[in-house]
Every structure is written in C-alpha cells, then in structure tokens.
C-alpha positions in Angstrom: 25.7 -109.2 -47.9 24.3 -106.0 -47.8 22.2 -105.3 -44.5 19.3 -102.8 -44.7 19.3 -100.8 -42.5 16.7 -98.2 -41.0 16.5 -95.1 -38.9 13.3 -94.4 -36.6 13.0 -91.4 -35.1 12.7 -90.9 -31.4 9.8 -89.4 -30.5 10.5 -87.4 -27.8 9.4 -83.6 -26.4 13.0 -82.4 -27.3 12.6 -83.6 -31.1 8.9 -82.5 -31.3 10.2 -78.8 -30.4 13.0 -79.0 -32.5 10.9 -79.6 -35.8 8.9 -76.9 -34.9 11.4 -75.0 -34.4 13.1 -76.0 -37.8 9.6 -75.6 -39.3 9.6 -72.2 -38.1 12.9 -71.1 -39.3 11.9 -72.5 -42.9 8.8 -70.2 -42.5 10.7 -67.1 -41.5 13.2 -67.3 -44.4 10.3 -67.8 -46.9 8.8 -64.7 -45.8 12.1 -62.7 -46.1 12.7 -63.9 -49.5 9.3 -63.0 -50.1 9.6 -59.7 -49.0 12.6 -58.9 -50.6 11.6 -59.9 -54.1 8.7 -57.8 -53.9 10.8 -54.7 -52.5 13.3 -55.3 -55.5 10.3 -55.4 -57.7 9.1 -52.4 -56.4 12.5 -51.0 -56.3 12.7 -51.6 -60.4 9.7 -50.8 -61.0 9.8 -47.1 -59.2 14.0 -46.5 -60.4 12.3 -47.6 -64.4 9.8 -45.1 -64.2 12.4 -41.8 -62.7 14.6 -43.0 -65.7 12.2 -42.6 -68.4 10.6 -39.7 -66.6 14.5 -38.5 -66.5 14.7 -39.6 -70.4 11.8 -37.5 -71.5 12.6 -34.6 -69.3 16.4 -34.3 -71.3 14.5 -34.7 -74.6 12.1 -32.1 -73.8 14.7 -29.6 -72.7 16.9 -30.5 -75.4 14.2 -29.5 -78.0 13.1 -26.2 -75.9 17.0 -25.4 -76.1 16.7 -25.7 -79.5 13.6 -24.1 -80.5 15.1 -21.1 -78.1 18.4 -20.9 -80.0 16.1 -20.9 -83.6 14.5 -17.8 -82.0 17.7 -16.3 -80.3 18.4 -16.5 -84.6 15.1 -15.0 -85.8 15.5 -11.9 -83.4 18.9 -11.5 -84.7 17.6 -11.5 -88.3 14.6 -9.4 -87.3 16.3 -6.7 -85.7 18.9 -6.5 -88.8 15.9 -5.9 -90.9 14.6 -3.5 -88.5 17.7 -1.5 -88.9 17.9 -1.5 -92.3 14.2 -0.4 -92.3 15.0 2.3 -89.9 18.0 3.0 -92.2 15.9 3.6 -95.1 13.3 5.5 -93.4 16.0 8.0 -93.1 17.2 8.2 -96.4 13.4 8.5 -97.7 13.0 11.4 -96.0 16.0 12.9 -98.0 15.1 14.9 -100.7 17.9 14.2 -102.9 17.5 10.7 -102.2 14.2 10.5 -103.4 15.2 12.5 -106.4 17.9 9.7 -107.3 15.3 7.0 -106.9 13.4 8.6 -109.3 15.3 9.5 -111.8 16.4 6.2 -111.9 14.2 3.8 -111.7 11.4 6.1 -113.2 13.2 7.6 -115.9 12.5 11.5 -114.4 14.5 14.1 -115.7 15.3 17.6 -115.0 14.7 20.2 -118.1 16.4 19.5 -121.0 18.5 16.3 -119.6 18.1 13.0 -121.6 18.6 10.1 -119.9 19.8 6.6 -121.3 19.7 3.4 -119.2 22.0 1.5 -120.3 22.1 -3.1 -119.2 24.6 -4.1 -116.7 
C-alpha cells in the first residue's frame, strides 16, 4: 500500500530568484575552481622550471669548481718546474758545474786522467 507521491514546485517570484540565485552561486564557484587550477598549473609549471634552472646552475658551478681546482694544481706543478728550471739556470752558469756534467756524461778528462764508468 504504497502511495506515490509527488512534489510540484511552486512557481512563484521568490522561487524564480532563488534558482537564479543558486544558478549563480554554482557559476561563481566554477569559475574559482577554474582559476585556481590554472594558477596551480602555472604555479608548477614556473616553480619546475627555477628548479631545473636551479639543477643546472649547481652542476655547472660544481664542474667550474672543479676544472678551477685542476688548474689551482697545474700552477702548482708549473711553478715547481719553473723553479727547478730557474735552479738549474743557475748552476749552468757555474763553471765547475758544467765541468762535472761533462766529465761525466761525456767522458772529458783533464791531462793525463783516465776515467772508468763503472754500472750502477
């Protein structure tokens, strides 16, 4: 015994300006959503870029530090050369030292001196 029952509406001025109000509201809260998906899309689209600009900047001055630190090295060893260079400038200009070179490496000899090289 089930009675079916149904609702009608009443159509008044009062109702009329209610669903358009209700309409409205509905409208307005599309539009916010709207916007605010876009403005997080925008948001995480502009925060993804600075990070991988941010990324690539580390990796770049990472391998600058690097390649700096390599030639920080080379300097080192090029101004260790440049001393022992320097160093033997000043012994070439040494008579005796000359003398010794020669008489060792190229067998020269004063008069009447024999000389024997002899293996490590």
């Amino acid at each position: 015994m089930s009675m079916k029952q149904t609702v009608t509406k009443i159509e008044s001025n009062y109702m009329e300006q209610y669903e358009a109000h209700v309409k409205r509201q509905h409208r307005r809260r599309k539009r916010l959503i709207r916007r605010l998906i876009t403005f997080s899309i925008i948001t995480a689209i502009v925060v993804g870029f600075m990070t991988s600009y941010h990324v690539n900047q580390r990796m770049l001055y990472t391998k600058k530090v690097n390649e700096y630190e390599q030639m920080q090295e080379k300097l080192e060893t090029l101004k260790d050369e440049q001393t022992s260079l320097e160093e033997e400038i000043e012994r070439l200009n040494d008579d005796d030292y000359i003398l010794e070179i020669a008489r060792s490496n190229y067998f020269y000899s004063k008069k009447g001196e024999l000389l024997f090289k002899l293996p490590e």
